[in-house]
C-alpha positions in Angstrom: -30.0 -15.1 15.0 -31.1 -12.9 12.0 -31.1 -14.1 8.3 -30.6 -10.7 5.9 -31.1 -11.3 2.4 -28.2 -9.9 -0.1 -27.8 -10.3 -3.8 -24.9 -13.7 -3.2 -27.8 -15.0 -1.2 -29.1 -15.1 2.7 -26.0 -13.9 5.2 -26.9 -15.0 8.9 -26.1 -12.4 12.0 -25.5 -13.9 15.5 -26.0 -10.7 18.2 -24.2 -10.7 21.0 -25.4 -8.0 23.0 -24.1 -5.9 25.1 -24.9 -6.6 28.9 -26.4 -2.8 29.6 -27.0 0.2 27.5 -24.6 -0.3 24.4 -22.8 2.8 23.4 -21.7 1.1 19.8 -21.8 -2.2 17.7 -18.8 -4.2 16.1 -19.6 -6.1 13.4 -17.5 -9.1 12.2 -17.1 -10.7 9.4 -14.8 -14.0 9.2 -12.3 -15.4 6.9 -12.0 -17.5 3.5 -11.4 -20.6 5.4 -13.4 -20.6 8.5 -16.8 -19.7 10.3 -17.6 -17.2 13.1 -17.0 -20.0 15.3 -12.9 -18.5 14.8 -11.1 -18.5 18.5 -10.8 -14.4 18.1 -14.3 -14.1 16.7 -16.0 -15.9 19.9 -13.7 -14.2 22.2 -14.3 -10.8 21.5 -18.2 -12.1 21.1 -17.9 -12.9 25.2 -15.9 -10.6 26.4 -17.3 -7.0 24.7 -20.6 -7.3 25.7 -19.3 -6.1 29.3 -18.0 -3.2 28.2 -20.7 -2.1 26.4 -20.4 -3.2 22.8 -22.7 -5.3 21.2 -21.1 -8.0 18.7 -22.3 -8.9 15.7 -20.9 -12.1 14.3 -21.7 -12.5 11.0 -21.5 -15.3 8.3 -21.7 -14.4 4.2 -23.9 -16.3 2.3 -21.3 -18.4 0.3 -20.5 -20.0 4.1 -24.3 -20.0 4.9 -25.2 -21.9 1.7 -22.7 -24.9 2.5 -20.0 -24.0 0.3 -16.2 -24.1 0.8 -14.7 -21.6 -1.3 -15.6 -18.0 -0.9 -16.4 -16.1 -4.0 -14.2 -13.3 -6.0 -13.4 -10.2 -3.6 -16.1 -8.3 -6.0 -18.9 -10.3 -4.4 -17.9 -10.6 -0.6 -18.0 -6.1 -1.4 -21.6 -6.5 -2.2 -22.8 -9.2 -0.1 -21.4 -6.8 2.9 -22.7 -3.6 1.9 -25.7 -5.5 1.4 -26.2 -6.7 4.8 -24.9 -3.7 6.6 -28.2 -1.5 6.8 -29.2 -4.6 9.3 -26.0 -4.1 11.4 -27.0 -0.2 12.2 -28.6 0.7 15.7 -30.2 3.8 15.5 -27.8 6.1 16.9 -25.4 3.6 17.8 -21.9 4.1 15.7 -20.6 0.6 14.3 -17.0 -0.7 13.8 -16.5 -2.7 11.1 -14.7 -5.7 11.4 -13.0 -9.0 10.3 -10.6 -11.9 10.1 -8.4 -12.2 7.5 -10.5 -12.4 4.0 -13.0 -10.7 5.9 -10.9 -8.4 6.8 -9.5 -7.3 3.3 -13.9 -6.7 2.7 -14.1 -4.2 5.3 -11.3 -2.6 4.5 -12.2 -1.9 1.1 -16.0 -0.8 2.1 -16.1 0.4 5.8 -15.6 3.9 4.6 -18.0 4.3 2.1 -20.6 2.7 4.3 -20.1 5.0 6.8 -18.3 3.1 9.6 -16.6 4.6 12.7 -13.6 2.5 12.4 -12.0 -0.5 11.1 -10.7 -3.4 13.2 -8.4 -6.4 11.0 -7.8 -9.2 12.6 -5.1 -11.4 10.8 -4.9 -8.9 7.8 -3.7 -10.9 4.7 -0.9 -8.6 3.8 0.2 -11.0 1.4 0.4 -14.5 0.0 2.8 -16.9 2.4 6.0 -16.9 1.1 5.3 -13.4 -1.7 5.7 -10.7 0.1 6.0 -8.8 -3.2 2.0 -8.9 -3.6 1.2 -6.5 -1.1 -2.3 -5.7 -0.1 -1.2 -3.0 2.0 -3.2 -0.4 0.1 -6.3 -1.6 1.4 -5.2 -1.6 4.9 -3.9 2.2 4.5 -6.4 3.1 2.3 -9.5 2.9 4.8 -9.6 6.4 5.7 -10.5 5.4 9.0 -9.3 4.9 12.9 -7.7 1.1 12.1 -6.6 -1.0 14.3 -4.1 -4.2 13.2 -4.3 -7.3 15.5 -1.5 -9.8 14.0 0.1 -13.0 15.2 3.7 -12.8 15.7 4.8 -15.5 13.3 1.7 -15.0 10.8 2.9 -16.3 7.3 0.7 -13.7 5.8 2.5 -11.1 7.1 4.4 -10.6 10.4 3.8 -7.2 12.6 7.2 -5.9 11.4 6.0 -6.1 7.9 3.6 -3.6 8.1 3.7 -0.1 6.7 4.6 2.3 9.5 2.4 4.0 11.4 0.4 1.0 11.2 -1.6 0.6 14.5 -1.1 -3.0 15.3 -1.0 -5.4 18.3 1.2 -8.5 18.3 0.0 -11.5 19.7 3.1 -13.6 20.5 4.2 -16.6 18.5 0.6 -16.9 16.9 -0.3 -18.0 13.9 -2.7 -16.8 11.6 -5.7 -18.3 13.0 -4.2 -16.9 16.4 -2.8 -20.4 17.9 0.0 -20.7 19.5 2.7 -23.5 20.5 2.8 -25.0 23.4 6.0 -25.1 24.5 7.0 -21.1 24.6 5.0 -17.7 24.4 1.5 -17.8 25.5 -1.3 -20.0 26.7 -4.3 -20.0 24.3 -6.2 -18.1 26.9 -3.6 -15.6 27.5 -3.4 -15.0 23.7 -6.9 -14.4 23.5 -6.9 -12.2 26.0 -4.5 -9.6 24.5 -6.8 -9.3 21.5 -10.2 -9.1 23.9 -8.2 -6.2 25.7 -6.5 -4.4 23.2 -10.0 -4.1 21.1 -11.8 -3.1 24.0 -9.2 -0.4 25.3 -9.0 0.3 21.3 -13.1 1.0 21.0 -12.9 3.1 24.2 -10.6 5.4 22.6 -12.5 6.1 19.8 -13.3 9.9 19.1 -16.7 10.5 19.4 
């Protein structure tokens, strides 16, 4: 574990690394309401490390500090571009990215931080129930390879209400935290297995 100071206070990084000669790094930031200990977070964390990608699971300094609410999206920008020089390997190219809040921060910043890509994990498109407040502009706006991962019945925004030419991945009947009933569409593990194997086929295309 690594504690890396920023200006919103200490963030904490949690390396998961990769189990022979690691060929890139994918940081990943979690979301307004949760932890890195996020079912998609710790799966990726166990399952990349094979294929040559070190994880780095990281918590911002509002969740480090105790608190429940995460600060304006201003703050989560500079707390991240803060903490990203400790996230570089030299050499070693680095994805940035994120579960839902966390996701709309490395949208916004990957670019100008010099990212290889950007991976969203339940990207917020908009507010349950107000699909008329769009945040697709960060999503498009990247300027990056981005890959979507989206739960099929996400109130936040479903796969088919993304702008096309999105690159996205459905996870079937899942929520936005990824769960999923019991009763029809996937088990939990076969859930998370669609998002461990879409990112990792995802990474290994990568250009360059």
């Amino acid at each position: 574990m690594q504690t890396v100071p920023t200006p919103a206070g200490d963030a904490r990084v949690t390396w998961h690394r990769a189990a022979r000669k690691d060929r890139l790094v994918l940081a990943l930031s979690h979301g307004a309401g949760g932890g890195i200990e996020a079912r998609d977070l710790q799966a990726l964390a166990g399952a990349l490390p094979d294929r040559g990608v070190s994880v780095a699971l990281v918590e911002q300094p509002w969740r480090v500090a105790g608190k429940k609410l995460a600060p304006a999206p201003k703050a989560l920008d500079a707390a991240w571009t803060a903490l990203w020089p400790a996230l570089e390997k030299p050499g070693l190219p680095v994805v940035a990215g994120g579960r839902s809040a966390g996701a709309r921060v490395v949208c916004r910043t990957a670019c100008g931080l010099g990212a290889r890509a950007v991976l969203a994990l339940s990207f917020p498109l908009h507010p349950p129930g107000r699909p008329e407040n769009s945040r697709a502009g960060e999503l498009t706006g990247t300027g990056l390879p981005t890959l979507v991962v989206q739960g099929g019945r996400d109130p936040f925004g479903r796969p088919e209400e993304f702008p096309a030419g999105t690159e996205i991945v459905e996870v079937p009947y899942a929520d936005h935290g990824f769960a999923v009933p019991k009763k029809i569409g996937p088990t939990e593990n076969e859930a998370l297995g669609i998002i461990t194997d879409a990112v990792a086929d995802w990474l290994d295309g990568l250009p360059g």
